[in-house]
C-alpha positions as a Python dict, from the first residue, in 0.01 Angstrom:
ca = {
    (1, 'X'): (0, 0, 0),
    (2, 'X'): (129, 348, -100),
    (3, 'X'): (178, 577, 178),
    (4, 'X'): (12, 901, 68),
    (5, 'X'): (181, 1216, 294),
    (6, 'X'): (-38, 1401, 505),
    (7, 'X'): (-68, 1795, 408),
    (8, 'X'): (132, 2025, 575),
    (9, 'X'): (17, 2312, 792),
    (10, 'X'): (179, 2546, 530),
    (11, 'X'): (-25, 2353, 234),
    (12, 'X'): (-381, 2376, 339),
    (13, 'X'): (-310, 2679, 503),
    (14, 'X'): (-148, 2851, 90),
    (15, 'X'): (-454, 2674, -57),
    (16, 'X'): (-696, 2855, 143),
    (17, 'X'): (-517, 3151, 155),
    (18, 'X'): (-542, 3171, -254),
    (19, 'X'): (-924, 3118, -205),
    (20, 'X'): (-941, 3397, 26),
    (21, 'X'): (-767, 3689, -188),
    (22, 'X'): (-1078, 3871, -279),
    (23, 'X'): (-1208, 3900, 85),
    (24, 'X'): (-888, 4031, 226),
    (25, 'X'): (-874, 4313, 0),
    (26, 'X'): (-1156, 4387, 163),
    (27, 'X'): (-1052, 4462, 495),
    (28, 'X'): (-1126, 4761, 639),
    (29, 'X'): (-858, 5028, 581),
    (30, 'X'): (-729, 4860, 263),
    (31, 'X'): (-775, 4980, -99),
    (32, 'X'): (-1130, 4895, -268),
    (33, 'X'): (-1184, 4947, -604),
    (34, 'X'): (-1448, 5271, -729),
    (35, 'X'): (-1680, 4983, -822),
    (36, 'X'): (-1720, 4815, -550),
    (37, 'X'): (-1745, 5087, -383),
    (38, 'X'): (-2029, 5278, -566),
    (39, 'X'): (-2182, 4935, -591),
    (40, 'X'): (-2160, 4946, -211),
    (41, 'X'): (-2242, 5272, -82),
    (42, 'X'): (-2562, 5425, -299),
    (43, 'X'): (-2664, 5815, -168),
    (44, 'X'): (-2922, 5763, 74),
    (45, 'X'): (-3157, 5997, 224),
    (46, 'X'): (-3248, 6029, 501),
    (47, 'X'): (-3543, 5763, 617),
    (48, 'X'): (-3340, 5491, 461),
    (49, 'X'): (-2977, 5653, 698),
    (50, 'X'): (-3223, 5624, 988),
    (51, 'X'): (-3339, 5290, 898),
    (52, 'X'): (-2995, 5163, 869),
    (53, 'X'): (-2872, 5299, 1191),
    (54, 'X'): (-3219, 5137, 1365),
    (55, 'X'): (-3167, 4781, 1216),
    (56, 'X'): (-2757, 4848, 1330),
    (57, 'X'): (-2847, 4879, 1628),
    (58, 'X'): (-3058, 4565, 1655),
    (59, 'X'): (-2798, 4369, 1551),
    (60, 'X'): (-2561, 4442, 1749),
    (61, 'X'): (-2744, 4418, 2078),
    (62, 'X'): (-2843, 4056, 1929),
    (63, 'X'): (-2482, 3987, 1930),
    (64, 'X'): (-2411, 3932, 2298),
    (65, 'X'): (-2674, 3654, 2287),
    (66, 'X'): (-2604, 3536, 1984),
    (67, 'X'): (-2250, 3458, 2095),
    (68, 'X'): (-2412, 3265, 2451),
    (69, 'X'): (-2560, 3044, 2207),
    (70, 'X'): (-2282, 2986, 1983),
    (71, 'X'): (-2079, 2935, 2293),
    (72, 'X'): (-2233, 2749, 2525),
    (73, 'X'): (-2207, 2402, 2390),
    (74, 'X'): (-1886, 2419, 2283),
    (75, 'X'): (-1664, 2609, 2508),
    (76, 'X'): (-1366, 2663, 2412),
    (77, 'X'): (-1091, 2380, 2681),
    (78, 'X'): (-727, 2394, 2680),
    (79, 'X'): (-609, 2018, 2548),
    (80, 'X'): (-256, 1944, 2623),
    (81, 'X'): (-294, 1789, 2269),
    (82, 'X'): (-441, 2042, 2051),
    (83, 'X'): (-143, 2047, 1823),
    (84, 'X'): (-214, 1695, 1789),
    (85, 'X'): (-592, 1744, 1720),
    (86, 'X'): (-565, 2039, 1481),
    (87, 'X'): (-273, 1788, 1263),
    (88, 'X'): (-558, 1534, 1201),
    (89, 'X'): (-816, 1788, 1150),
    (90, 'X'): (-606, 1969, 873),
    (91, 'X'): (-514, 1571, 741),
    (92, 'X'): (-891, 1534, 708),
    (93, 'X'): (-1064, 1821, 656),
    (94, 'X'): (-788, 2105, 501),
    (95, 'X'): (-602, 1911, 243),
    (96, 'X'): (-574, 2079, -34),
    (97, 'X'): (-707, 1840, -288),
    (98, 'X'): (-1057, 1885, -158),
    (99, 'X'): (-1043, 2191, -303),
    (100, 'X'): (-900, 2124, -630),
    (101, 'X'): (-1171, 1810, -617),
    (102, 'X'): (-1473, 1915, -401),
    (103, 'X'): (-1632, 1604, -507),
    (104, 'X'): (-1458, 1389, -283),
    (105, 'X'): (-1591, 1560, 9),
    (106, 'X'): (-1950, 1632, -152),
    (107, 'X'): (-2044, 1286, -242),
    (108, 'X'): (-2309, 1215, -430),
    (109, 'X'): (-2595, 1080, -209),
    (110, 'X'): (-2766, 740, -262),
    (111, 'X'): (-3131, 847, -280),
    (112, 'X'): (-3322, 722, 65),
    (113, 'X'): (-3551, 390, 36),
    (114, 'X'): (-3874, 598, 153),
    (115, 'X'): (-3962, 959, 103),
    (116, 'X'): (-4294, 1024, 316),
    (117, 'X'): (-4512, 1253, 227),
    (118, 'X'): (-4870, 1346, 342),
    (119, 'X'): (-5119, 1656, 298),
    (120, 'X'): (-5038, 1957, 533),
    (121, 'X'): (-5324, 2148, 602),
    (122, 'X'): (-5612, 2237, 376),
    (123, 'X'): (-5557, 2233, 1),
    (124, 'X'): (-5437, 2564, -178),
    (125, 'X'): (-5545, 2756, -480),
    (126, 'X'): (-5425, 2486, -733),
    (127, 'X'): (-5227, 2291, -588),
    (128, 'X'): (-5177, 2107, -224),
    (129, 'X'): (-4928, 2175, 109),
    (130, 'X'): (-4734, 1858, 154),
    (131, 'X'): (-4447, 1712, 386),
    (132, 'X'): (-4211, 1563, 300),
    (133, 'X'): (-3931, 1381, 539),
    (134, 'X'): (-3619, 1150, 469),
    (135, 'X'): (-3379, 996, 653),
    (136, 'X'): (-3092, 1155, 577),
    (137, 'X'): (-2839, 958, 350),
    (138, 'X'): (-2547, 1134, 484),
    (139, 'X'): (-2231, 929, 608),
    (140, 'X'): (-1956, 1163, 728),
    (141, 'X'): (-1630, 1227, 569),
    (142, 'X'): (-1419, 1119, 835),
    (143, 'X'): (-1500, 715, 911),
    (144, 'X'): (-1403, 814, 1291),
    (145, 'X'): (-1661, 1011, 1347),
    (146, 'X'): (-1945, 832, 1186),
    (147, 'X'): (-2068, 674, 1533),
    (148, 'X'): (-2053, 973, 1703),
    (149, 'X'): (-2247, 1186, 1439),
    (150, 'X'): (-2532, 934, 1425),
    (151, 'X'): (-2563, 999, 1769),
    (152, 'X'): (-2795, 1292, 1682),
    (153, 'X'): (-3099, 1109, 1645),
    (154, 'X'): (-3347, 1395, 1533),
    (155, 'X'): (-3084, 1521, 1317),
    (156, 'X'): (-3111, 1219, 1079),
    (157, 'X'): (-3424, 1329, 957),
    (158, 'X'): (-3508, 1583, 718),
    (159, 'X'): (-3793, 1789, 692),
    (160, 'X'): (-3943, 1962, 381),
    (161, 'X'): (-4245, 2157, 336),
    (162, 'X'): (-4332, 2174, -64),
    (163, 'X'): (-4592, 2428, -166),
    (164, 'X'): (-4695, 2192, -468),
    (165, 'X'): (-4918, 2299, -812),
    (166, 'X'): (-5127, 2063, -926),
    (167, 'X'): (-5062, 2197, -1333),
    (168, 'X'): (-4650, 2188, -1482),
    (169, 'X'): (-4470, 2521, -1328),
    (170, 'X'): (-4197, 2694, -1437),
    (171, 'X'): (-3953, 2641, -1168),
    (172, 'X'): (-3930, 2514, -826),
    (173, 'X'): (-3759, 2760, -546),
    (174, 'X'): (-3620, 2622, -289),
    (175, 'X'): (-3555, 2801, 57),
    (176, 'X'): (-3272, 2778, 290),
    (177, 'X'): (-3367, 2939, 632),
    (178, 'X'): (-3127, 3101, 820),
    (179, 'X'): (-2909, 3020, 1228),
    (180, 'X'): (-3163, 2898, 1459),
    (181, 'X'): (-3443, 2917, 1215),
    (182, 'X'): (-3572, 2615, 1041),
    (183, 'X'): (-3948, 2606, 1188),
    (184, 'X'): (-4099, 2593, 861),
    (185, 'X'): (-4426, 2726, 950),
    (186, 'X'): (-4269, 3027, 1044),
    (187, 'X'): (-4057, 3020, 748),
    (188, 'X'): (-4310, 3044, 457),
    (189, 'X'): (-4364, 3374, 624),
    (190, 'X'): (-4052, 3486, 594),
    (191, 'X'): (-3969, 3407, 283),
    (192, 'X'): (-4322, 3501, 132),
    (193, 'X'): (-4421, 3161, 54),
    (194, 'X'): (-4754, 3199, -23),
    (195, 'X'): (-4644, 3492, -250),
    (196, 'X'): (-4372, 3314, -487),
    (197, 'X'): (-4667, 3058, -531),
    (198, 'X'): (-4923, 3277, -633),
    (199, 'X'): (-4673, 3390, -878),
    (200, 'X'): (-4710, 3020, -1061),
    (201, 'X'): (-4400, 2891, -860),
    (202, 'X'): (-4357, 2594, -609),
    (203, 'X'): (-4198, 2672, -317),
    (204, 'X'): (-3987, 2371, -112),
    (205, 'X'): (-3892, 2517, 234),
    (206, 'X'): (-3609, 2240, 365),
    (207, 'X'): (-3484, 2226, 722),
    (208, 'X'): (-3099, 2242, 773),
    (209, 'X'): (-2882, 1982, 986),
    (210, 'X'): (-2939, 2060, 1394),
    (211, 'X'): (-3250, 2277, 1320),
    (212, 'X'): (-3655, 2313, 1336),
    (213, 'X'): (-3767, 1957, 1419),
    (214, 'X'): (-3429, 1842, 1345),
    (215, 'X'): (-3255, 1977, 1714),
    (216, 'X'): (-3168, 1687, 1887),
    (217, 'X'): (-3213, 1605, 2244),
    (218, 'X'): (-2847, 1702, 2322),
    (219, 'X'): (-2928, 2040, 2230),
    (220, 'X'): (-3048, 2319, 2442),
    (221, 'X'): (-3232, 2480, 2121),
    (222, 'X'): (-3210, 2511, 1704),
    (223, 'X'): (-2862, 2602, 1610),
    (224, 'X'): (-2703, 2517, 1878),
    (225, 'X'): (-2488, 2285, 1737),
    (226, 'X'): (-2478, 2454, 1409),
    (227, 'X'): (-2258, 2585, 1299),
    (228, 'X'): (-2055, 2567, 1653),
    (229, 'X'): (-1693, 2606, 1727),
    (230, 'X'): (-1669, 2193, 1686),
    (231, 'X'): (-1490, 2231, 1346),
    (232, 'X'): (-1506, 1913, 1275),
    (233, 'X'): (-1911, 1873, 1358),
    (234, 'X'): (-1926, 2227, 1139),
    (235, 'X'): (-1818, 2079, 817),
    (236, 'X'): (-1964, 1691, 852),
    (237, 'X'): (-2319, 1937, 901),
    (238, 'X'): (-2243, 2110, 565),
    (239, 'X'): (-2139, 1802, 393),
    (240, 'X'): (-2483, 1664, 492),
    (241, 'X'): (-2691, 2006, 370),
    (242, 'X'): (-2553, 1946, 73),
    (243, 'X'): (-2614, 1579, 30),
    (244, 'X'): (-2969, 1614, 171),
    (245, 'X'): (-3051, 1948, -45),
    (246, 'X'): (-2959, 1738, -403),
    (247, 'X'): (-3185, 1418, -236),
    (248, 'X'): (-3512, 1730, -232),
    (249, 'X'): (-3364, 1827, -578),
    (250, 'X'): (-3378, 1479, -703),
    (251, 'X'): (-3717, 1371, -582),
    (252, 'X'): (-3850, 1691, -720),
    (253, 'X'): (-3689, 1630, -1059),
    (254, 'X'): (-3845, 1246, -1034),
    (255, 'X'): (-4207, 1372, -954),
    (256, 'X'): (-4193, 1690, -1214),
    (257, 'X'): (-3922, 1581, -1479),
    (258, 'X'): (-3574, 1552, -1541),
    (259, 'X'): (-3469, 1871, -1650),
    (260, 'X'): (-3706, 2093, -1443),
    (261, 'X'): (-3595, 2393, -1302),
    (262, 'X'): (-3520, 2452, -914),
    (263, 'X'): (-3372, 2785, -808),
    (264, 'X'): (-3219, 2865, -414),
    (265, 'X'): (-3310, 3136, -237),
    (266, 'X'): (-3151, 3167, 119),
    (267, 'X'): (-3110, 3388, 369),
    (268, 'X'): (-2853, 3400, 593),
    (269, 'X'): (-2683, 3044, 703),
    (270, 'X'): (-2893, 2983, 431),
    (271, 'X'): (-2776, 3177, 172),
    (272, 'X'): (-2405, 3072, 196),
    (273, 'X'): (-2536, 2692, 216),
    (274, 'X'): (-2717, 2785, -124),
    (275, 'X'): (-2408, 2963, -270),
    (276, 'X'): (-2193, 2671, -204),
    (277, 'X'): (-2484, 2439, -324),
    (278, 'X'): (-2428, 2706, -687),
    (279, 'X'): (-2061, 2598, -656),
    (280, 'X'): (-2128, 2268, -640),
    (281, 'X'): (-2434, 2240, -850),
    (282, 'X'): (-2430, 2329, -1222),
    (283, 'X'): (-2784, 2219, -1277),
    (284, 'X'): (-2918, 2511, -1089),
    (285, 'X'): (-3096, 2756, -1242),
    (286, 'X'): (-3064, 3023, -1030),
    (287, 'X'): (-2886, 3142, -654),
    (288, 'X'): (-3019, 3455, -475),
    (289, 'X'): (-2788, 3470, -155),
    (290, 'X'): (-2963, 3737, 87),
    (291, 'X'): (-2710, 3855, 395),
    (292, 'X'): (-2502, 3564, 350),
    (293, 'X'): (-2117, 3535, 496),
    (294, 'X'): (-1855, 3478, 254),
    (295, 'X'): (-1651, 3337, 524),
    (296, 'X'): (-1769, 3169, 821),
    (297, 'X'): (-1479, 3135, 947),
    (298, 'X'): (-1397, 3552, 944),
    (299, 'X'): (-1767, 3625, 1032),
    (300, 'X'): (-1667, 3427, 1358),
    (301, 'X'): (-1328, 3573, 1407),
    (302, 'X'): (-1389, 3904, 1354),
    (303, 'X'): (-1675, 3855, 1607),
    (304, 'X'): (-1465, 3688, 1910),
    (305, 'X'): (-1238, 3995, 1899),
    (306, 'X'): (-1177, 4082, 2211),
    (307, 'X'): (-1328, 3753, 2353),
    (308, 'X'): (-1235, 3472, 2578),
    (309, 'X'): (-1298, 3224, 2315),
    (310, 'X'): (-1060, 3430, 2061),
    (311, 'X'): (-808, 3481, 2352),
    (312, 'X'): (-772, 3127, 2438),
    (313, 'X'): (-705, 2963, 2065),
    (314, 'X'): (-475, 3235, 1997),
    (315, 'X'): (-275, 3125, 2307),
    (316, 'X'): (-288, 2820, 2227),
    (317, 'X'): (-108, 2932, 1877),
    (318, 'X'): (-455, 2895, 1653),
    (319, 'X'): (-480, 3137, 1360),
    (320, 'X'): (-751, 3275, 1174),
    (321, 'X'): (-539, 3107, 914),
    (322, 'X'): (-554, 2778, 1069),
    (323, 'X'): (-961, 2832, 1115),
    (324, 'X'): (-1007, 2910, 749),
    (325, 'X'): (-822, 2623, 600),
    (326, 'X'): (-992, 2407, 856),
    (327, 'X'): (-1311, 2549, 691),
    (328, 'X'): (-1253, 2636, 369),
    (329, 'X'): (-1418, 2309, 194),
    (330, 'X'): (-1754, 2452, 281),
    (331, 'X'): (-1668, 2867, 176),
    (332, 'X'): (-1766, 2976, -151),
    (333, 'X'): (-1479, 3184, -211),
    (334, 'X'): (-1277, 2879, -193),
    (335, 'X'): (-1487, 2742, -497),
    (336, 'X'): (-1613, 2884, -871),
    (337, 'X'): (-2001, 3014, -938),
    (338, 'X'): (-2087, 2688, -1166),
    (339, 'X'): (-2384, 2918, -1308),
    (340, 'X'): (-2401, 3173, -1559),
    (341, 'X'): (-2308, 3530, -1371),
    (342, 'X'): (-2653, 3612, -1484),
    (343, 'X'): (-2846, 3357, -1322),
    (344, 'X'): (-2738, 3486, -965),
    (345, 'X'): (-2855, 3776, -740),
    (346, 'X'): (-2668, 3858, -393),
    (347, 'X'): (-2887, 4093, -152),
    (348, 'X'): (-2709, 4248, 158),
    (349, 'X'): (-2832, 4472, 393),
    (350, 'X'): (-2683, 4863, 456),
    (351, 'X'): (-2739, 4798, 867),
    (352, 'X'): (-2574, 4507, 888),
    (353, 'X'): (-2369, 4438, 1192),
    (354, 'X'): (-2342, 4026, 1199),
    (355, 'X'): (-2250, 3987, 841),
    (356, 'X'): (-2086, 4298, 739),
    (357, 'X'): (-2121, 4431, 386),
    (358, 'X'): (-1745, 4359, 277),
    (359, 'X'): (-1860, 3964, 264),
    (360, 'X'): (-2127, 4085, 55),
    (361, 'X'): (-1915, 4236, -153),
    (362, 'X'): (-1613, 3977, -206),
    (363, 'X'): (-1916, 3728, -346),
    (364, 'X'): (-2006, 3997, -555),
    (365, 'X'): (-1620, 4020, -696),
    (366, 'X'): (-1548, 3666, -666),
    (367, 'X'): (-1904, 3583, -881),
    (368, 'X'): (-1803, 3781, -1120),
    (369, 'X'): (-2014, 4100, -986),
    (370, 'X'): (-2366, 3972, -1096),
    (371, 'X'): (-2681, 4156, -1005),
    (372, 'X'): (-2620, 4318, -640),
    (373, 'X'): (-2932, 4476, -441),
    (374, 'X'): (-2884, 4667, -113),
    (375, 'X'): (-3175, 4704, 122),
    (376, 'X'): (-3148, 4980, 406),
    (377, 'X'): (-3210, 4693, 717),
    (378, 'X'): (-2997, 4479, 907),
    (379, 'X'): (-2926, 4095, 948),
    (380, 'X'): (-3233, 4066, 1208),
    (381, 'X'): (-3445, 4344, 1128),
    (382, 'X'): (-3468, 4377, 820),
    (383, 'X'): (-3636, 4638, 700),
    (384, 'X'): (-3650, 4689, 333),
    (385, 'X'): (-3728, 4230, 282),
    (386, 'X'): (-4069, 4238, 88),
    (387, 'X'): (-3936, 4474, -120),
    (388, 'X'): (-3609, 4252, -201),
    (389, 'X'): (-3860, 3976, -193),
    (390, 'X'): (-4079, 4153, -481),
    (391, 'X'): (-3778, 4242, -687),
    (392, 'X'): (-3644, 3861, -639),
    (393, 'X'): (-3984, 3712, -756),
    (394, 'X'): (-3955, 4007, -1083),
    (395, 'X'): (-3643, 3877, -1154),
    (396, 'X'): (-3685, 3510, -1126),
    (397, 'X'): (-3993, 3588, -1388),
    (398, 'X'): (-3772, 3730, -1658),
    (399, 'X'): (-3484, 3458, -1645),
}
């Protein structure tokens, strides 16, 4: 047997580095070029200033609790054999291949043996509310940690509420819910459900790994557990988005045709799970990221400035560097749009203060600056959605 040589710190740390250009020149403070940044910063008066500054402020007095959450499972411990631990995380999860071959982390899933579904509700105009759940086909990357994964017993089934025509449609849109979302009552609201199928569109509203119904018993709530500081938990839960999002997209495609359309629209967690699903994904026909991170790995960083949590893995001689090769199998940037520049439209918010606008902006530049809407709320509040909701359905009509 050939003995294949683990990567080295320096590799997956150069590969993700590479990935990562377009966000670093970014930063705050550094050089941006007059596109971006008239693409960025439209003249505002003054309701939509004051708007910005309100939703601002929401966000960031979310982000003390937000942090609790994030925190509280997984609090950061001092291991006497972290340089150990972080060696056979980077051998697993940051060697550079998996970039240069995504596939072999994003497996194709075996489709389940039963797909349930059953009326929900009374019917609609046309057409019938169903559910739809699936054990998930997801086996994690890393054989160790199969048995331990597994262990999340709700988290092995996935949940799916389709908004269904009776009569051929257009296209299919399927919605990614953002952190600690995932009730999907709650989101068809949100994401103006009913509205996208009055249009003449179905509407499939999925649940996410560790959220909605999905939160398993070792979890105190939805999101919880992720995305988390267990890096290793982090990507095997994105690796099984992905697999269970192409399952829904294959059991559509088997009930409505083989070459039907389905479009993403996510917001959020959501939206970066549906902009890696358009990196993965060239049968998409459309990705409409709305507030979504272009590095989770920076958004939590940048965040745990100042911190305990930050303070500690620094000590302990962890990098941002380190964090984003350890992540960077699951971060757009680190892979190519596989759909027409024209056939995706990023939405960010003016107020953000949880995702700020420069990740925004680097999947703008990285995508090849397709359509980019601003709307004058925040990552919570966000005032300014139905109108980025009506301009999404307008221009999912004209594709």
């Amino acid at each position: 047997m050939a003995i294949v040589p683990l990567p080295s710190r320096a590799a997956a740390a150069t590969a993700a580095e590479n990935a990562y250009a377009v966000f670093d020149a970014l930063n705050p403070g550094a050089p941006r070029h007059p596109a971006t940044l008239a693409a960025a910063a439209r003249r505002r008066g003054p309701g939509e200033i004051l708007a910005s500054w309100q939703a601002g402020w929401v966000d960031r007095l979310m982000l003390a609790p937000l942090e609790r959450v994030f925190v509280s499972r997984d609090r950061p411990t001092v291991h006497p054999d972290v340089q150990e631990r972080l060696a056979r995380a980077r051998a697993s999860y940051g060697d550079p291949s998996l970039l240069r071959s995504p596939e072999l982390f994003f497996r194709p899933p075996e489709m389940p043996a039963e797909i349930r579904v059953r009326p929900l509700g009374g019917r609609l105009d046309g057409g019938r509310k169903l559910k739809v759940t699936f054990r998930s086909p997801y086996e994690t990357y890393d054989p160790a940690y199969r048995s331990d994964y597994t262990k999340f017993a709700a988290n092995q089934i996935c949940h799916v509420h389709l908004l269904r025509h009776d009569r051929e449609v257009p296209c299919t849109i399927l919605c990614i819910h953002g952190w600690c979302g995932g009730y999907l009552a709650v989101e068809e609201v949100l994401f103006a459900a009913p509205m996208f199928y009055a249009a003449g569109f179905d509407v499939a509203l999925i649940t996410l790994p560790f959220h909605g119904r999905r939160t398993p018993a070792q979890a105190l709530m939805g999101g919880q557990l992720f995305p988390s500081r267990d890096l290793r938990r982090t990507n095997e839960a994105f690796g099984q988005a992905i697999a269970d999002l192409r399952v829904l997209m294959g059991w559509i495609r088997a009930d409505r045709g083989a070459r039907h359309p389905i479009g993403v629209l996510g917001v959020s967690l959501g939206g970066y799970t549906g902009a890696l699903l358009a990196s993965l994904e060239a049968t998409l026909s459309f990705v409409v990221p709305v507030v979504a991170p272009a590095s989770f790995a920076d958004v939590l960083w940048d965040h745990g400035r100042g911190r305990a949590g930050r303070r500690e893995a620094e000590a302990l001689g962890f990098t941002l560097q380190d964090f984003r090769a350890l992540w960077s199998i699951h971060c757009p940037l680190a892979h190519r749009l596989e759909l027409p520049t024209d056939r995706a439209f990023i939405i960010g918010g003016k107020g953000d203060h949880i995702v700020p606008r420069r990740h925004v902006t680097a999947l703008w530049e990285h995508w090849g600056r397709p359509r980019l809407r601003w709307f004058p709320g925040g990552h919570v509040l966000q005032i300014g959605r139905r109108a980025y909701l009506a301009e999404t359905l307008a221009w999912i009509r004209r594709l």
